[in-house]
N, C-alpha and C positions, 0 to 999 in steps of 0.2 A: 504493500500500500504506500509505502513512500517513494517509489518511484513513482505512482501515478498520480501522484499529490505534487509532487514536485516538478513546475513547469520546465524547469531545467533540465531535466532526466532524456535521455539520449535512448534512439533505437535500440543500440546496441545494449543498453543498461536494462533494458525492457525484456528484450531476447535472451539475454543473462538470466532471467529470475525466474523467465517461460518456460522454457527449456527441460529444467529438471522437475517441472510436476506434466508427468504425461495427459492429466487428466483435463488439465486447462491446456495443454498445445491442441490433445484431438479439437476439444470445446473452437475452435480458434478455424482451425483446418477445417471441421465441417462448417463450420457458419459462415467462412471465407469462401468455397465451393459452393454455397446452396444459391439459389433464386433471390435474398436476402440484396446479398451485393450486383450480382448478373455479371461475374466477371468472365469476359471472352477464353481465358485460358484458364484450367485447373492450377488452383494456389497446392505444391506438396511439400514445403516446408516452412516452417517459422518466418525465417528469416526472408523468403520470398513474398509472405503474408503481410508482413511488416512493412516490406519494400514497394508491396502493390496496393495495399490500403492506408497504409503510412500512421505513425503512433497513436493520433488520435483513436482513431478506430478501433487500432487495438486497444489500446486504453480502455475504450468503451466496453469491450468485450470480456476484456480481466473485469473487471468492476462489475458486471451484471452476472456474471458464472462464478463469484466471490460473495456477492449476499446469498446467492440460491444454496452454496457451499456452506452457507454460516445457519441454514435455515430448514434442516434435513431431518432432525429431530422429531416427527411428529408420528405418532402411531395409528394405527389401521381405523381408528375411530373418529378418525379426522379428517380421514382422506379426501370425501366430497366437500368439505369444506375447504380446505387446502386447494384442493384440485380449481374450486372454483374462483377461489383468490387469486392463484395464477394467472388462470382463465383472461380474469376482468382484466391485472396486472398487464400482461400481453398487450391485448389487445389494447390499452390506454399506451402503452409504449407506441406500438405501431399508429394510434393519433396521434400522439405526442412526433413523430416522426415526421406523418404528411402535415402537419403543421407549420414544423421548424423550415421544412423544403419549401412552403409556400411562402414565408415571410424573411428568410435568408441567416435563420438559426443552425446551429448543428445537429441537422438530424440524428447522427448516433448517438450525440449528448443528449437530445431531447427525450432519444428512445430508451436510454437507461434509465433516464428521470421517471419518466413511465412505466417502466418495469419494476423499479423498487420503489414505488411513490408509496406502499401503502405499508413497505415490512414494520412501521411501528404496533403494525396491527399485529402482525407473527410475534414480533417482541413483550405484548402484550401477552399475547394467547398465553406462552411458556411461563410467563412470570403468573397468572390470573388461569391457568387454564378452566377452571371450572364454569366462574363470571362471566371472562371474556367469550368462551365458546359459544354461551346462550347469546353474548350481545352480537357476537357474529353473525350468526345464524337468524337472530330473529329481527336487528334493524333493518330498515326500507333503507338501504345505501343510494337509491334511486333519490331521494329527498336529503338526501344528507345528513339526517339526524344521528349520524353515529357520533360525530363529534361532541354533540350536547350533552347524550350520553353516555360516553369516556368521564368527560368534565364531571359529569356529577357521579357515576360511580368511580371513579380512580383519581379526580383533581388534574388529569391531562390528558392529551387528546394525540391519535397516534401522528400527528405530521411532527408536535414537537416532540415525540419519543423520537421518530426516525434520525429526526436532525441530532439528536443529540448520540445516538451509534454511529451516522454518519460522520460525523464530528470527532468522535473518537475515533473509529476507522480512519482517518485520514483522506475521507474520499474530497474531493479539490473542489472548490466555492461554489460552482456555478451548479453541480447537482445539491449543492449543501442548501443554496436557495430555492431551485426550482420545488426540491422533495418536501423540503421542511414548512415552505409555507403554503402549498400549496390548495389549504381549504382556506388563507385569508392574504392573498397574493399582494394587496392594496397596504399591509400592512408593514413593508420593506421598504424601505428607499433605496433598498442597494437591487437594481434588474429588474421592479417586477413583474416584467415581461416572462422573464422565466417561469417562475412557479403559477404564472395565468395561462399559458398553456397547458402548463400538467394538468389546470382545474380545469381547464374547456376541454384536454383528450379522456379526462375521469370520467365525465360528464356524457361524453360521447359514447366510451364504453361502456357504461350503463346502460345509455336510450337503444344503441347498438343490439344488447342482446335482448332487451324488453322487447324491439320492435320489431325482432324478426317474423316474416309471414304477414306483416304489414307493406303493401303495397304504396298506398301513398301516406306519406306523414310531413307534417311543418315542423323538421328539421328546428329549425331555428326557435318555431314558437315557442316548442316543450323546451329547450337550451332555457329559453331565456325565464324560463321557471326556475332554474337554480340560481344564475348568476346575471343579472341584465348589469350588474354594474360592472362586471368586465368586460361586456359588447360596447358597453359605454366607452371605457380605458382602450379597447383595441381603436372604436372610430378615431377619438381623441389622437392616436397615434399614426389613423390611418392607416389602420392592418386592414386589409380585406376580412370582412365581413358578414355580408348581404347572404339574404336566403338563400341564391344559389348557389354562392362560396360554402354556405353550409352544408348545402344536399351535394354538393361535391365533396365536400370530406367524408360525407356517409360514404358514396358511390366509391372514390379513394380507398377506404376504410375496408370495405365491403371484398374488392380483391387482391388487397394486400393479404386481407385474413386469411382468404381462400387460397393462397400461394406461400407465405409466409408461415403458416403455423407448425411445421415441423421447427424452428428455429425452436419454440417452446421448449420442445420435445429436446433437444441437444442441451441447452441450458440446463436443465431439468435430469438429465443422464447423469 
């Protein structure tokens, strides 16, 4: 983790620390090969990986198969819970992606932001198993009331659990922001553009799986039930927007999923 915290840190200092755990080079090699990146030639070693997707990327890819690594712990009676946490997880990465590509962000940064945007909830689970499971299980995560109640059963709420592993992890600023604040994004002055994307691809992954088998839907109406004061902050900065920018992130959303979802599956291995 201190190479990837540290902006200074060299290719070669990366491939140094890769190297000897087999388990994150495969992690690296399949996800460099798959539909993910669409690269013309087969990536077979590290250091070619490194060469044709360049540190950041890798960066992004240690860091997202390093929380799923920290978070393996849970028993068979968990599973569809777990499973479905992923599930949302994923999928809000892959918003969180078509996002960042629309508005000139780093997609693989925005897609790790979205893949661990929620593990304060995992860090929760293990500490509170009993509590947490039922709050799991039984909050409308569609309306967002899990935060209110974290708050009043635990006194915090899982973005600033996250921030504060990720903090101690050593994971570098700009996921520290997007993750940590991203159920009250307005409430930073440092980016917060970042953590308002994580809360507009949360959000999407939610309506995403509620509205599948629904043909037509306003995209943007239902959105603007959780958050209208970020459609507010995106006009204000002149992010695209407009209902059809929205029903383009579904349609976006829609066959990344449908191409994209083995990536899960490798992280997850």
């Amino acid at each position: 983790m201190s190479i990837t915290s540290n902006p200074e840190s060299s290719a070669n200092e990366m491939m140094e620390a890769i190297l000897p755990d087999p388990s994150m080079s495969t992690t690296i090699l399949k996800i460099a090969n798959s539909a993910f990146f669409g690269l013309p030639r087969e990536v077979s070693t590290i250091e070619k990986a490194v060469m044709v997707l360049g540190f950041d990327e890798i960066k992004n890819i240690v860091l997202g198969k390093a929380v799923f690594n920290s978070f393996k712990q849970f028993n068979d009676e968990n599973k569809k819970s777990i499973d479905d946490f992923w599930a949302h997880s994923f999928t809000c990465g892959l918003a969180a992606k078509i996002l960042a590509e629309r508005i000139n962000l780093s997609p693989s940064e925005m897609f790790t932001a979205g893949l661990i945007h929620d593990i304060g909830k995992l860090a929760m689970l293990i500490t509170f198993p009993s509590n947490y499971l039922h709050l799991l299980n039984t909050s409308d995560n569609s309306t967002f009331t899990s935060c209110g109640q974290e708050l009043e059963l635990f006194s915090i709420c899982h973005d600033n659990v996250a921030h504060k592993i990720l903090n101690r992890w050593l994971f570098p600023q700009q996921l520290l922001l997007a993750v940590g604040y991203h159920h009250r994004p307005l409430e930073t002055d440092d980016s917060p553009l970042l953590p308002s994307v994580i809360q507009i691809a949360d959000i999407i992954s939610h309506i995403f799986f509620k509205s599948k088998g629904m043909s037509t839907l306003d995209h943007k109406a239902v959105m603007l039930n959780f958050c209208p004061e970020i459609f507010d902050f995106w006009q204000k900065l002149d992010l695209p927007c407009s209902s059809d920018e929205v029903n383009t992130w579904f349609k976006l959303l829609q066959e990344s999923h449908d191409r994209d979802t083995a990536i899960l599956t490798i992280f997850s291995s």
